[in-house]
LUMROTOR-144672 format. One record per residue (C-alpha): residue in one letter; x, y, z. Coordinates in steps of 0.5 Angstrom, whole numbers, padded with zeros to 4 digits, always signed. Example, Ala and Ser with C-alpha at 12.3 -4.5 7.8 and 13.67 -1.06 7.14 Angstrom:
// LUMROTOR-144672
a+0025-0009+0016s+0027-0002+0014
// end
This chain:
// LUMROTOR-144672
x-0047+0224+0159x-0040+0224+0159x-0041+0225+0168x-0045+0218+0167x-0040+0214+0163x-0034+0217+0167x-0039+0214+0174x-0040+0208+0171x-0033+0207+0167x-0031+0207+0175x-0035+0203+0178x-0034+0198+0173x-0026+0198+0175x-0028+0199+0182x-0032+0192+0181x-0027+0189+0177x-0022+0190+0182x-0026+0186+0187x-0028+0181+0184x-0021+0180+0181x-0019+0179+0187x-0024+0175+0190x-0022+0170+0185x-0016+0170+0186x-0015+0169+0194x-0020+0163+0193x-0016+0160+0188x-0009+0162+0192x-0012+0160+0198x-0013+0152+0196x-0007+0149+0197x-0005+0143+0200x-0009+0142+0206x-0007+0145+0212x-0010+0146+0219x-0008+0151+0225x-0011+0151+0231x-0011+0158+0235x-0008+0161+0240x-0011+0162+0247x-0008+0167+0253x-0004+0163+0257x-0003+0157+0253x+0004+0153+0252x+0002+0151+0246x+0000+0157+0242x-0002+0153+0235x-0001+0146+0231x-0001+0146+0223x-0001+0140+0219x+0002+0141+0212x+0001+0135+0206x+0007+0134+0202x+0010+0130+0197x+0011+0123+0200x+0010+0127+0207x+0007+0131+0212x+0009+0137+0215x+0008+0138+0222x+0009+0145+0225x+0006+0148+0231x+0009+0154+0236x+0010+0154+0244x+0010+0160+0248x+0017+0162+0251x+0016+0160+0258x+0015+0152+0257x+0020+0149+0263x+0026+0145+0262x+0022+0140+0266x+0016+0140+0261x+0017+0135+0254x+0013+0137+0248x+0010+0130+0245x+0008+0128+0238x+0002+0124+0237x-0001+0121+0231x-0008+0117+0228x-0010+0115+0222x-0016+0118+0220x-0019+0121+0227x-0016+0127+0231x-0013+0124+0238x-0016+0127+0245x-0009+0126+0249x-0002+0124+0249x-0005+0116+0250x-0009+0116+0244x-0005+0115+0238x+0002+0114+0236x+0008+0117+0239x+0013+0120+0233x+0017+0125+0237x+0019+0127+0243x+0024+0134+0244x+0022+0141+0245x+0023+0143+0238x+0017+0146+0234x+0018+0142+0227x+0017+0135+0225x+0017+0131+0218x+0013+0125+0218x+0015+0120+0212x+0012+0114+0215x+0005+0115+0213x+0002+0112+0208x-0001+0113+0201x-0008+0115+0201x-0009+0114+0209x-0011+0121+0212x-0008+0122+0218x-0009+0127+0225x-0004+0130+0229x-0003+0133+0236x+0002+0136+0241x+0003+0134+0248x+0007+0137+0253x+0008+0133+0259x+0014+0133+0265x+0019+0129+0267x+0014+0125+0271x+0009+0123+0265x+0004+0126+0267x+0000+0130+0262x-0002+0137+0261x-0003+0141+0255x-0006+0138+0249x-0007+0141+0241x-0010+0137+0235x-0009+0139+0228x-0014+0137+0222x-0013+0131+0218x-0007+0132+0213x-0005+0126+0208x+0002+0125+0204x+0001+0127+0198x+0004+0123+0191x+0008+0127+0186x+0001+0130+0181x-0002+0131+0186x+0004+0135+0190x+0006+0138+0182x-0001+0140+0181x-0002+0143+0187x+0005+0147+0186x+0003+0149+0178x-0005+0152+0182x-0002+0157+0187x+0003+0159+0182x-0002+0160+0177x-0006+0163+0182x-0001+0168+0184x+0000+0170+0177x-0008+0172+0177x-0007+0175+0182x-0002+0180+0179x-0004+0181+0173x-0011+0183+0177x-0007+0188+0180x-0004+0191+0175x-0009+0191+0170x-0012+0196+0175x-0007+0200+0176x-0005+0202+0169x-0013+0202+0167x-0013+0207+0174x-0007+0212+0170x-0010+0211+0164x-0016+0214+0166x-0011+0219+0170x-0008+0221+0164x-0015+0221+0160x-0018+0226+0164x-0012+0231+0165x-0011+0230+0157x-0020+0232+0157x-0017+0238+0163x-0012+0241+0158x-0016+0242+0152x-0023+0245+0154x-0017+0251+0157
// end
């Protein structure tokens, strides 16, 4: 009997455990919206992310360290669908930076960024998109800030309470232990 309840009362930790966590990453996970593209060998552009903020959009994106002093990084940037090339959008920034904060978007309007490189000439080459993003106002920036720390305390708490109910078991089976010598 007390075999049974020790394998259940593990069991039951164990799912706990797992389903604590299971809650807790796809509430932390929620946050304001962000894309990121992958990484392919090879490529001079290895990913671009899009960032909802508060009155803003944050754009981030990485290169490769072997993007030549003739080569130019383009920022371009369309409302509600993604650009095909560095042509389909609005240009915002030209450099070889790898970060870029636009604050003239407007409220409600959702917005698609890619990154370009092009060389001295114009001529076009490697392209990324991100997913759409949009500026975000004060209670919805607040809200969003209130939910992932919430989330992280969840979070901790799960963990916690499974590593003091982990040594409390510890502790009980070492105190059964040494009352049957």
């Amino acid at each position: 009997m007390k075999l049974e309840n020790r394998d259940k009362n593990k069991r039951q930790l164990i799912w706990g455990l797992i389903i604590g966590l299971i809650v807790s990453f796809w509430f932390f996970e929620k946050k304001s919206v962000v894309a990121q593209t992958r990484n392919f060998p090879g490529e001079k552009i290895k990913w671009v992310k899009a960032i909802s903020r508060w009155n803003r959009v944050e754009i981030f994106w990485e290169k490769n360290e072997y993007l030549s002093e003739t080569e130019n990084l383009i920022l371009i940037r369309k409302k509600d669908v993604c650009p095909k090339d560095i042509f389909d959008g609005e240009e915002i920034y030209r450099g070889n930076g790898s970060f870029f904060e636009d604050q003239k978007v407007e409220q409600g309007i959702e917005y698609c960024y890619g990154v370009g490189i092009v060389n001295l000439s114009g001529g076009p080459g490697e392209f990324k998109v991100s997913h759409l993003a949009r500026k975000l106002n004060w209670k919805e920036s607040l809200l969003t800030k209130l939910t992932n720390w919430m989330n992280l305390i969840i979070f901790l708490e799960v963990i916690i309470l499974g590593v003091v109910f982990l040594f409390e078991k510890i502790k009980r089976n070492k105190l059964v232990k040494n009352t049957r010598i």
